[in-house]
LOKEVO-691921 format. One record per residue (C-alpha): residue number from 1; z, x, y. Coordinates in steps of 0.5 Angstrom, whole numbers, plus 500, padded with zeros to 3 digits. Example, Ala and Ser with C-alpha at 12.3 -4.5 7.8 and 13.67 -1.06 7.14 Angstrom:
LOMAR   seq    pz    px    py
LOMAR     1   516   525   491
LOMAR     2   514   527   498
END
This chain:
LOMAR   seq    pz    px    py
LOMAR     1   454   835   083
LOMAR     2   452   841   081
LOMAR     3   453   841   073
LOMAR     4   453   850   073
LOMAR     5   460   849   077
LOMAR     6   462   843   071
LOMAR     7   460   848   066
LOMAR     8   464   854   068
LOMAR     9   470   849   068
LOMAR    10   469   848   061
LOMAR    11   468   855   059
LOMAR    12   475   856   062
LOMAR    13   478   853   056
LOMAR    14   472   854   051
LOMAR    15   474   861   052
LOMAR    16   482   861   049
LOMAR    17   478   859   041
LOMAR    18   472   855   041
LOMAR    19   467   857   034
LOMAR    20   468   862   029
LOMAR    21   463   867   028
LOMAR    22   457   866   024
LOMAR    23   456   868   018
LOMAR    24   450   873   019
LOMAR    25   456   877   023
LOMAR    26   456   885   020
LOMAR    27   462   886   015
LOMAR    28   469   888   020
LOMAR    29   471   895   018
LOMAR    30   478   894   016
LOMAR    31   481   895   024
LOMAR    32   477   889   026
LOMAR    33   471   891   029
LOMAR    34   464   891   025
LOMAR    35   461   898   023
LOMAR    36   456   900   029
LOMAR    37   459   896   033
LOMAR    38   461   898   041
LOMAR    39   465   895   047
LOMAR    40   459   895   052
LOMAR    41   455   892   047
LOMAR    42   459   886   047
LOMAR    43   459   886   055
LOMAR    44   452   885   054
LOMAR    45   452   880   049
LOMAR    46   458   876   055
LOMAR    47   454   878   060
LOMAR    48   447   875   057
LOMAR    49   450   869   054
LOMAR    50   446   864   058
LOMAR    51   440   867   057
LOMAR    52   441   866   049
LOMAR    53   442   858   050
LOMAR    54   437   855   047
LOMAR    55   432   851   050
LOMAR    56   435   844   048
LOMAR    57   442   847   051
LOMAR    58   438   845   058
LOMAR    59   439   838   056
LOMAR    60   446   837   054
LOMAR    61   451   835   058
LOMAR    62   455   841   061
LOMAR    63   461   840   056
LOMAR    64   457   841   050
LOMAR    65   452   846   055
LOMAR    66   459   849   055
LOMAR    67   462   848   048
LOMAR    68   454   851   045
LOMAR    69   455   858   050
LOMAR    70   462   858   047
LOMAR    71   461   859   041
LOMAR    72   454   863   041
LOMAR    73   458   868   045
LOMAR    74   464   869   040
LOMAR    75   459   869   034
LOMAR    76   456   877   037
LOMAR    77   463   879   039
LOMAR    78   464   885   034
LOMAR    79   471   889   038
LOMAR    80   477   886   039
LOMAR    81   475   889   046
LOMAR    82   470   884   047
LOMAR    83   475   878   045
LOMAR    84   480   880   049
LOMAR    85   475   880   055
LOMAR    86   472   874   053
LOMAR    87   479   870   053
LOMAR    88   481   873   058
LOMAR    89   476   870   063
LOMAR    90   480   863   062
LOMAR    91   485   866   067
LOMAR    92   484   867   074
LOMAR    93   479   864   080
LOMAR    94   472   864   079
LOMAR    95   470   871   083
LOMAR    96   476   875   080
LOMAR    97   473   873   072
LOMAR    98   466   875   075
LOMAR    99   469   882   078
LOMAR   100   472   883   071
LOMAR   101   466   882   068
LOMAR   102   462   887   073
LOMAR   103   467   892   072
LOMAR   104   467   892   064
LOMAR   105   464   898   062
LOMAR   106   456   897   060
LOMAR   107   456   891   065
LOMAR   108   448   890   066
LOMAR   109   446   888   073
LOMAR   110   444   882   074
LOMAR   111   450   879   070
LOMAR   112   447   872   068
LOMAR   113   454   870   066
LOMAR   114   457   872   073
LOMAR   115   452   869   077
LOMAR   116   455   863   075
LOMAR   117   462   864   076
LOMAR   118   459   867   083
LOMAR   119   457   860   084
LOMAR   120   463   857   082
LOMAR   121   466   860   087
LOMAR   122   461   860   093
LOMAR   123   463   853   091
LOMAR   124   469   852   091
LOMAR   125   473   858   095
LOMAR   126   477   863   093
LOMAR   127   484   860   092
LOMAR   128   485   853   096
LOMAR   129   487   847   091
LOMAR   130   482   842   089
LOMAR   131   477   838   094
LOMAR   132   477   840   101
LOMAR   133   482   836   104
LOMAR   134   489   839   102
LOMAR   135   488   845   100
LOMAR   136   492   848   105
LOMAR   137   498   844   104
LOMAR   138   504   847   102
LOMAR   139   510   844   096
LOMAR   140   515   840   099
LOMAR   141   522   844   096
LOMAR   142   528   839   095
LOMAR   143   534   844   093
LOMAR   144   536   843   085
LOMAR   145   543   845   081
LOMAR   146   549   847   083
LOMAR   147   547   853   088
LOMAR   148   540   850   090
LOMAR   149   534   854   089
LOMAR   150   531   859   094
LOMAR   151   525   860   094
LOMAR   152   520   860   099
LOMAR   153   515   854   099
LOMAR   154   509   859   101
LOMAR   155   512   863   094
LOMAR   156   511   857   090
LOMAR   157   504   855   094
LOMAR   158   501   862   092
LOMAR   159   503   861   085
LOMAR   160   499   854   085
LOMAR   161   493   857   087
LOMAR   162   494   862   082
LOMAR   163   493   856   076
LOMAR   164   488   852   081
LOMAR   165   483   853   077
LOMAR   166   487   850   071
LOMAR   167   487   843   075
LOMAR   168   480   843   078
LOMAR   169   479   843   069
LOMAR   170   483   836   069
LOMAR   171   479   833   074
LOMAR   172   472   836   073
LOMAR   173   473   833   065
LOMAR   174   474   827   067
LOMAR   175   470   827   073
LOMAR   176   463   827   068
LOMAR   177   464   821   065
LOMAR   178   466   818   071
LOMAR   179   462   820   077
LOMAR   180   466   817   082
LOMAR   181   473   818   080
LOMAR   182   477   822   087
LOMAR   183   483   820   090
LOMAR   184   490   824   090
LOMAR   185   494   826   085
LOMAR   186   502   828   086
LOMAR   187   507   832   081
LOMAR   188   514   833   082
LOMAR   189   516   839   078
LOMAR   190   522   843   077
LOMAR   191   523   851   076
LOMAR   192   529   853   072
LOMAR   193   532   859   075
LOMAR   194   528   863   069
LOMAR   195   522   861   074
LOMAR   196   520   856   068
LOMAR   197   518   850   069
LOMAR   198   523   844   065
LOMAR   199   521   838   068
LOMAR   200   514   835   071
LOMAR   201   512   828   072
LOMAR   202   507   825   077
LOMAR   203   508   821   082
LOMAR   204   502   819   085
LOMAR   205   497   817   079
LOMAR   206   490   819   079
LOMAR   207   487   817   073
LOMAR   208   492   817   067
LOMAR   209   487   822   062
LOMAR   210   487   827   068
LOMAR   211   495   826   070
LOMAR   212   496   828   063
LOMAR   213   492   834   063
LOMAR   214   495   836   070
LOMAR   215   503   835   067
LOMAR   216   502   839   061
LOMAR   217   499   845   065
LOMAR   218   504   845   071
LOMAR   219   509   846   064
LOMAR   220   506   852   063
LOMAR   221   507   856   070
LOMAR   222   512   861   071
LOMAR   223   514   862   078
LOMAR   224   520   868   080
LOMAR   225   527   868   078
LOMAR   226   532   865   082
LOMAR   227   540   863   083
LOMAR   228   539   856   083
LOMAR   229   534   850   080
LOMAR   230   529   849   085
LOMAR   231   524   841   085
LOMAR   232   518   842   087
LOMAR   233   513   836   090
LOMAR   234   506   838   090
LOMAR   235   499   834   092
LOMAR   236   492   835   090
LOMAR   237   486   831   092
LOMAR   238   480   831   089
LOMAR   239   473   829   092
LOMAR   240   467   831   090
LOMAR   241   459   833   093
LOMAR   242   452   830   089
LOMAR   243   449   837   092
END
């Protein structure tokens, strides 16, 4: 399997917190930014984050490959721009944070860091769920509350797949220390006329850390607004490639 893919899965997370600053950093101004500094010198410094890893970094897992870039990276962000582009690349497929990347003002061609994202989504597509079998599999909506919910299938499908890197994340951490894991994976969950989430189980387990994991992310989506309570059963599968 290709530890580059693992590693964007990991950054995903790293970019929400991750490491503070390193004390060597320029003295912020009082609006947050440090004196000299610019939005296009922290694309820079995003962009070439791999390069900067240090020799050692090849060895480690992708997990503390991962964690390392983190942290490096946070530690040049000198504008409050430049966090904000860092954390957003937490959000979306991998194509779209690499054309984020690309189009950021003072983007450098090549981007190392978009080239990994370019390959996370060569590997995985652009949108379907995780593994190649069920990716186009469409939830099963039970009608909920006094009135029924009516949204359509196709609707909830489309916002899944907007979150699907968040489950891919679930699978793949676990996935590097147990090589072998794949199978299945069922969530019943029901969206609150609000379009929140209120309630998620799994049905179908896959592994008790990544079915946690997966739970707790299904929690946190939002779908659109509806009359009534809508139930949702939704199946993962994961499989994985040694290429």
């Amino acid at each position: 399997m290709r530890t580059s893919i693992r590693f964007v899965l990991a950054l995903t997370l790293i970019a929400c917190g991750g490491g503070e600053p390193n004390g060597g950093d320029p003295e912020p101004t009082a609006g947050g930014e440090a004196a000299g500094a610019t939005f296009a010198g922290d694309v820079q410094a995003i962009c070439d984050g791999p390069n900067e890893l240090p020799p050692e970094a090849a060895e480690a897992s992708p997990e503390e490959r991962a964690v390392v870039l983190g942290e490096l990276i946070q530690a040049q962000l000198q504008t409050p721009e430049g966090r904000e582009l860092f954390q957003s690349l937490a959000q979306g497929t991998p194509a779209e944070k690499a054309a984020r990347l690309r189009q950021a003002e003072g983007a450098p061609e090549p981007c190392a860091l978009a080239l990994e994202f370019d390959e996370a989504a060569e590997r995985y597509g652009r949108g379907p769920a995780p593994g190649d079998e069920g990716g186009d599999e469409e939830p099963s909506v039970e009608p909920g509350g006094a009135t029924g919910g009516d949204r359509e299938p196709a609707a909830i499908a489309g916002v899944i797949r907007q979150h699907v890197n968040e489950v891919r994340y679930c699978y793949e951490r676990e996935l590097l220390r147990d090589p072998d894991l794949e199978g299945s994976l069922k969530v019943r969950f029901t969206i609150a006329a609000d379009g929140t989430v209120a309630a998620a189980e799994i049905t179908e387990s896959l592994h008790a850390t990544v079915d946690q994991c997966v739970k707790e992310r299904v929690l946190g989506w939002t779908f659109g607004e509806s009359d009534g309570v809508t139930v949702v059963n939704y199946p993962f599968v994961f499989a994985h490639s040694e290429d």
